[in-house]
C-alpha positions as CSV (number, residue, x, y, z in Angstrom):
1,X,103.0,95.7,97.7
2,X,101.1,95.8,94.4
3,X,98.3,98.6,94.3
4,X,95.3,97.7,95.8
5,X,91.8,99.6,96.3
6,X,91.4,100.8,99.8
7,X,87.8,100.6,101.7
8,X,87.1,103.0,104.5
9,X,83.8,103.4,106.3
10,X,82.9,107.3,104.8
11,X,80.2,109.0,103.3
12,X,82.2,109.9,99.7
13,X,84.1,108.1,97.5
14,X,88.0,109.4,96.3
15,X,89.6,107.9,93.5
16,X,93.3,108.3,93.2
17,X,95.7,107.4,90.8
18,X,97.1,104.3,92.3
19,X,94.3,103.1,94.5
20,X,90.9,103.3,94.9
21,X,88.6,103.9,97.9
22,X,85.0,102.4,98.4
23,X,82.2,103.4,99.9
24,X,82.2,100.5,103.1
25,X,78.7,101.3,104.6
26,X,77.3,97.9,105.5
27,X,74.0,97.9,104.1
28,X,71.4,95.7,106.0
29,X,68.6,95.4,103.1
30,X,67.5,93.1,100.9
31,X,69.0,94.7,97.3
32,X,65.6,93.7,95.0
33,X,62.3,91.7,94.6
34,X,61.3,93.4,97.7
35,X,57.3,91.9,97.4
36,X,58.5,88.4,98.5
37,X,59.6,89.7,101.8
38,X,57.2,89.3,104.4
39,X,55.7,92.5,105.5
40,X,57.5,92.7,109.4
41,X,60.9,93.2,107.0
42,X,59.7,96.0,105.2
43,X,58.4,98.3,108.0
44,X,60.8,100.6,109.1
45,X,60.9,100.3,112.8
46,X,58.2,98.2,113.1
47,X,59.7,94.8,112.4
48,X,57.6,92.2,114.3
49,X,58.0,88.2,114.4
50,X,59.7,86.5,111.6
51,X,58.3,83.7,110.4
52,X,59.5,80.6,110.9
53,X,62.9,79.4,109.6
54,X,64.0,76.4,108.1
55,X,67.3,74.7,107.2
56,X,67.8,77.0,103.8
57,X,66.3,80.1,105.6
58,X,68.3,81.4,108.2
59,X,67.9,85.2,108.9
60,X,70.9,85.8,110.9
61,X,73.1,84.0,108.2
62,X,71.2,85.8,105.3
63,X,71.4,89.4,106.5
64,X,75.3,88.0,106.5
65,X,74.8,87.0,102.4
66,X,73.9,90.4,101.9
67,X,76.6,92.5,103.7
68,X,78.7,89.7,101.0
69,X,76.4,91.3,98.3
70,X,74.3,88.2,97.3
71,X,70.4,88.0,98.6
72,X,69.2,84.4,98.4
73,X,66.0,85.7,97.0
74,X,64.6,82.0,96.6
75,X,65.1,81.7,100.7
76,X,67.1,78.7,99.9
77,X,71.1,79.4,101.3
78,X,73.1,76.9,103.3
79,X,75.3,77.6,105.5
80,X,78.0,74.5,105.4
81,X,80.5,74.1,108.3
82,X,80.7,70.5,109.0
83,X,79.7,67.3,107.1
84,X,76.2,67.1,108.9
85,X,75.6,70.5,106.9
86,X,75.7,68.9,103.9
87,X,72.5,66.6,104.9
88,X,70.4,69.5,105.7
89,X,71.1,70.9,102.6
90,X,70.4,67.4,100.4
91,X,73.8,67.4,98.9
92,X,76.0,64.2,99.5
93,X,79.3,64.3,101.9
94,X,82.3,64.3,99.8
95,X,83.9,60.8,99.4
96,X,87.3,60.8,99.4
97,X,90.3,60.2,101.8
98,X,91.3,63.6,101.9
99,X,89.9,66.6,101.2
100,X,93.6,68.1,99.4
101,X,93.6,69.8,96.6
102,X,96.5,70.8,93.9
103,X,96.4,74.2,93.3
104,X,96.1,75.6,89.7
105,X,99.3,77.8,88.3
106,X,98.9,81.1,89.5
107,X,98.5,82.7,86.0
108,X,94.9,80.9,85.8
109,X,94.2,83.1,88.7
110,X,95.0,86.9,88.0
111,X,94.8,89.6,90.8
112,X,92.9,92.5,90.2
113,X,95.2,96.0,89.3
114,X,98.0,93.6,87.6
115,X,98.6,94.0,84.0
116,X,96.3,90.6,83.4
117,X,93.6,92.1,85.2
118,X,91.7,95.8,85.6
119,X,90.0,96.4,88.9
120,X,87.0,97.7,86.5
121,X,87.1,94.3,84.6
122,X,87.0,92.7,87.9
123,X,84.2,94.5,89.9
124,X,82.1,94.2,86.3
125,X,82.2,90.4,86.6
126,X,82.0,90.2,90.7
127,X,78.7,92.6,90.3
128,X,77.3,90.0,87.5
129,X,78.1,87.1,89.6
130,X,76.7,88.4,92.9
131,X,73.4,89.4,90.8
132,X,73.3,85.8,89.3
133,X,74.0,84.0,92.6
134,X,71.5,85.8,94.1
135,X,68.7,84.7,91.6
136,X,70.3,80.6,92.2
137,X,67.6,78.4,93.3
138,X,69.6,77.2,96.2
139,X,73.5,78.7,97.4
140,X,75.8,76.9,99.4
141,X,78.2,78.3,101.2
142,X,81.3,76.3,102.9
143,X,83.2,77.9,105.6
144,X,86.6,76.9,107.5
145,X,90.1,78.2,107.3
146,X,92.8,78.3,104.9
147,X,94.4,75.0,105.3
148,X,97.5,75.2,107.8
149,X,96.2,79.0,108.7
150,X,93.9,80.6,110.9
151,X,92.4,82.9,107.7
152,X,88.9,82.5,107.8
153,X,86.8,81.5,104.5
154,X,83.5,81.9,103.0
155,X,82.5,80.5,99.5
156,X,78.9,81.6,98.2
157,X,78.5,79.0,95.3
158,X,74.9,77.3,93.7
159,X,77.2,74.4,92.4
160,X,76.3,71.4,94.7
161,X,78.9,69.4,93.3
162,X,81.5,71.6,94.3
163,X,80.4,72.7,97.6
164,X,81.4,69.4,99.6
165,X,84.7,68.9,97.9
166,X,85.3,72.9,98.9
167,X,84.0,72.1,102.8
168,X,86.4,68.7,102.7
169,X,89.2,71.1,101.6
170,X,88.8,73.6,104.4
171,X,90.4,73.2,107.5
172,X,86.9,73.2,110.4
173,X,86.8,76.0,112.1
174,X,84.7,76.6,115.3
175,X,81.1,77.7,114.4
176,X,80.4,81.1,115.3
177,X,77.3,83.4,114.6
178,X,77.4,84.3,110.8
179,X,79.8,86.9,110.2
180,X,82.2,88.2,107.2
181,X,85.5,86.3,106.6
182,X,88.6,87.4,105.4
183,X,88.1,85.7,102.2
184,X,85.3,85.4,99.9
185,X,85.0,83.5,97.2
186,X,82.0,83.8,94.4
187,X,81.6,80.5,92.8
188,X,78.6,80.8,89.8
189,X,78.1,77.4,87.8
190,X,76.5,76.6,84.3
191,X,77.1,80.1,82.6
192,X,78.8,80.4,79.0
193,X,80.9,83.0,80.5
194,X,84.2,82.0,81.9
195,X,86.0,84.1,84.2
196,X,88.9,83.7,87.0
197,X,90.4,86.6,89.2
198,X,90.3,88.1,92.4
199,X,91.2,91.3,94.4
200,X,92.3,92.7,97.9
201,X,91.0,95.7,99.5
202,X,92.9,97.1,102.6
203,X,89.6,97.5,104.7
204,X,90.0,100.7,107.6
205,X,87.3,100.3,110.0
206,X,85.7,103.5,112.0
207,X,89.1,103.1,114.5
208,X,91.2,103.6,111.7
209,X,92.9,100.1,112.3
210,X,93.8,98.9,108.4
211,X,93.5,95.0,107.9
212,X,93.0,93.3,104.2
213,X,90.0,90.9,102.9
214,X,90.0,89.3,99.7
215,X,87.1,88.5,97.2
216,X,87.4,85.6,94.6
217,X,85.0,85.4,91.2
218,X,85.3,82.2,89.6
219,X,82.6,81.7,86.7
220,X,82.0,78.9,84.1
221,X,80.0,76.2,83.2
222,X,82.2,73.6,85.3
223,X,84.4,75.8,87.3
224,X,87.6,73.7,88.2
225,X,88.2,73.4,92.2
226,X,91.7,73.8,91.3
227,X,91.3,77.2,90.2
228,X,89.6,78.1,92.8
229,X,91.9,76.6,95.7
230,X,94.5,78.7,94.0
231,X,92.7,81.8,94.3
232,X,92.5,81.0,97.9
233,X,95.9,80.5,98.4
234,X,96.8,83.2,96.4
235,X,94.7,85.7,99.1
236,X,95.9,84.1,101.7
237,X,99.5,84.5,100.8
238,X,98.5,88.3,100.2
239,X,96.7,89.1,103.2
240,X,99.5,87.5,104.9
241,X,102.2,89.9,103.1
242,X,99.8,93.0,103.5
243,X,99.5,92.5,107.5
244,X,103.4,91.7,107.6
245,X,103.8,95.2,105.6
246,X,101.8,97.1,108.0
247,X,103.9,95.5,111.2
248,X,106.7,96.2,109.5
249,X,105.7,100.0,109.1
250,X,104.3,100.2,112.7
251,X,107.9,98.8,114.0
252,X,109.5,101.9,112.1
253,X,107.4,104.6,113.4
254,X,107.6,103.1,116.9
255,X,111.7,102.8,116.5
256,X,111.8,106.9,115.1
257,X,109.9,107.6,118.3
């Protein structure tokens, strides 16, 4: 299994040679512009009624954006799990007879800590993307499964033209409360920058119990769905490895019991 940063829930980060392990403490506040919150958000302890939500302003699915590292700071983020989404958000449904995509080649879509692409290089661009998508004047965000799996999805994205064809390629999953996925993908359109990658993190919760997510960044003026739907794939096919590892490593310490 190639190398692959490690996140543990801990109060210290430890960098080793051939991995990495981050800081995992989910943080539950707005990252900046912290005048535009109303006042019941910043009183600690003291939080009163919210005001009222809207289709675009959903706290519960916003406190989610912001565990993903993105605050919709213009309180305009949809959350898209069926067609009837699209509506509420003022984006058209996606016409076509099917939603199916042809990945891109794989080499348009490098993982982080291969030779093609630094985990450094990577988590520059992801932080730059996150910040960006965060100042959008509206984000869109489709969710479902990887097609033929049961590997939950999230794409944060301001492009409105490529949010429908995304939420037409998902598989529908059942709608739950907002919550993070095993795969997220950062899609920023109309930037001069053009950048393709993404990176898995073998996640150990306070239990101990390992399990892998993967994060996406796909930046350009246009970004190509392609490349993105490969990226997908690409995680899925790694998480999938990654779980099959650690069975396959629980099975040997079990048998030399």
């Amino acid at each position: 299994m190639m190398s692959r940063s490690v996140v543990r829930f801990a109060s210290q980060t430890v960098l080793k040679s051939s991995q990495r392990k981050i800081i995992a403490v989910p943080v539950r506040l707005f990252a900046s512009e912290t005048d535009s919150l109303p006042d019941t958000l910043k009183r600690v302890g003291n939080a009163e009624v919210f005001p009222n939500e809207y289709p675009g302003q959903d706290y519960a699915f916003n406190w989610c954006l912001n565990g993903d590292g993105v605050t919709p700071l213009k309180k305009s983020a949809f959350r898209l799990t069926k067609p009837l989404d699209l509506k509420l958000a003022g984006i058209d449904e996606f016409k076509s007879n099917s939603g199916k995509v042809k990945a891109a080649p794989a080499s348009k879509m490098p993982e982080a800590g291969s030779d093609d692409l630094t985990f450094e290089a990577f988590d520059e661009v992801s932080q730059r993307t996150k910040d960006l998508l965060s100042l959008s004047d509206s984000l869109y965000c489709p969710e479902g499964h990887v097609p033929g799996t049961l590997t939950g999805v999230r794409v944060i994205t301001n492009s409105a033209k490529l949010a429908p064809q995304l939420l037409a390629y998902l598989d529908r999953a059942p709608k739950r409360e907002p919550e993070s996925q095993s795969i997220t993908a950062y899609v920023l359109e109309g930037t001069e920058e053009a950048f393709a990658g993404y990176a898995i993190e073998e996640v150990e919760d306070e239990s101990d119990v390992p399990t892998s997510v993967s994060s996406i960044v796909v930046v350009g003026k246009s970004p190509d769905i392609k490349v993105i739907v490969a990226g997908l794939e690409l995680s899925q096919k790694g998480l999938a490895a990654d779980e099959a590892e650690r069975e396959a490593k629980r099975a040997a310490e079990d048998k030399a019991e």
